[in-house]
N, C-alpha and C positions, 0 to 999 in steps of 0.2 A: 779108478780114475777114467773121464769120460778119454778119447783117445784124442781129438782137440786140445785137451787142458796137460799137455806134455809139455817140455821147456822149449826145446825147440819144433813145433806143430810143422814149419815150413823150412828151408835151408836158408839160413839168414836171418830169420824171423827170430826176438828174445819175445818171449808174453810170460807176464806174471799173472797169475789167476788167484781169484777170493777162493779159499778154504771152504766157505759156504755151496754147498751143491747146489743150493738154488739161485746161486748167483752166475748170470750165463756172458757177462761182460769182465772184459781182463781188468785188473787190480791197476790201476793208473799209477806209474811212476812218476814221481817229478823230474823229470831229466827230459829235453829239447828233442833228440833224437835229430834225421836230418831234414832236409824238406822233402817235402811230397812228389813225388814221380810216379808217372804211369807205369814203369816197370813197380815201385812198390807197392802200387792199388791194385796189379794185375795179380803180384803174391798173397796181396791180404784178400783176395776176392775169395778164393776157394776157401779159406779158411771159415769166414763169415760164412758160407754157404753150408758148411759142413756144420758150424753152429747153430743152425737155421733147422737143417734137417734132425740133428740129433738133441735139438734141446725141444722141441713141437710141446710135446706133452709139459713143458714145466710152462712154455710160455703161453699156450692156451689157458693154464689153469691161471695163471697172474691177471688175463683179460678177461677171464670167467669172473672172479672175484669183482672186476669192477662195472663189470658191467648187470643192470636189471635186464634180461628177456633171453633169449636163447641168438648168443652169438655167432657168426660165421669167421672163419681164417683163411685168407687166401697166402699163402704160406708161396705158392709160386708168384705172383707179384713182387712179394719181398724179394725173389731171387731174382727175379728180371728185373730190381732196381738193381740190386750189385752189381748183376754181371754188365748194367748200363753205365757204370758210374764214370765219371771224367772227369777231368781235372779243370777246376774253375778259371777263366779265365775275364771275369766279371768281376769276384767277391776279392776287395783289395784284404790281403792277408793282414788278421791282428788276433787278435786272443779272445776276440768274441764269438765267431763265428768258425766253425771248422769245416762245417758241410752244411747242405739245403738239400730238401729235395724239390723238385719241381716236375711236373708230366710224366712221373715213371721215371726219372733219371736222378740221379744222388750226381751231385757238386761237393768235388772235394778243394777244400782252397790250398793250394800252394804255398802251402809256408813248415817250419819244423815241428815236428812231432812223432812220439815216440811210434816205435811199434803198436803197443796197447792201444795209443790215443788213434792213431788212426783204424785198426780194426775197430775200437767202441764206435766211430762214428759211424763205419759203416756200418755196422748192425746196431746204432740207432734211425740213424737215419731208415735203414732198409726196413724196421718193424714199424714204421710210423704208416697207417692206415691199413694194417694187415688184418684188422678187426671191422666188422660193420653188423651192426644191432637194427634190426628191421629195414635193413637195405642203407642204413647212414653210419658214416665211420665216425669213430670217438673222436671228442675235441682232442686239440694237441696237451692240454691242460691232464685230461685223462690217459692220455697214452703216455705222458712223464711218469705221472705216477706210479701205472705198470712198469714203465723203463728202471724208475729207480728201486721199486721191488726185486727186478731181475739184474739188480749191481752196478748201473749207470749212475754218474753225477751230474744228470744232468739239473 
């Protein structure tokens, strides 16, 4: 088992993981958990990051697959949106949206969600244009796909 994918990863933190080894996003509980704080994005940063550096090889191959020509991964980008992320004070909280990114920075919206639900978001949001094919990043249409290859519902 990767050293991430433990019950408790962080001290506080519950994550349920897919069985599936090439699934690199937590197993989404149904349960609210509580709302969003920047002490709990500060705990789930490292986490995501470590996911980031130790899943590389599974998640290049899922963008390999979808892409034609020989792609590039900027893998530290993805880290300098986590460790930029902030708490939304824009996005009115509802069950539609949980995060955006915008300029290098992830928006998390303030409202309830599990442990899981908020790591997936930040390691989707964080993988969204980490790929670029002849100098252009995959549409967001193409990088769901991969997401959802690599265990996301989105």
């Amino acid at each position: 088992m990767v050293a991430y994918k433990m019950k408790r990863p962080i001290k506080g933190v519950y994550v349920r993981w897919h069985a599936d080894r090439n699934q690199i996003f937590p197993d989404y509980r149904d349960v609210s958990g509580s709302v969003v704080s920047m002490r709990r994005i500060n705990k789930a940063k490292d986490l995501v990051n470590k996911i980031i550096d130790e899943e590389r090889a599974t998640i290049e191959r899922e963008f390999t697959k979808r892409c034609s020509g020989k792609p590039r991964f900027d893998f530290d980008f993805a880290k300098e949106k986590v460790n930029s992320t902030k708490l939304s004070s824009v996005v009115k909280p509802d069950e539609s949206v949980y995060g955006m990114t915008t300029a290098g920075t992830i928006w998390i919206t303030p409202m309830k969600m599990s442990d899981e639900l908020l790591i997936g978001t930040l390691l989707h949001e964080a993988l969204h244009d980490i790929c670029t094919v002849n100098g252009k990043v995959l549409c967001e249409r193409d990088d769901h796909h991969v997401l959802r290859a690599l265990g996301d519902n989105c």
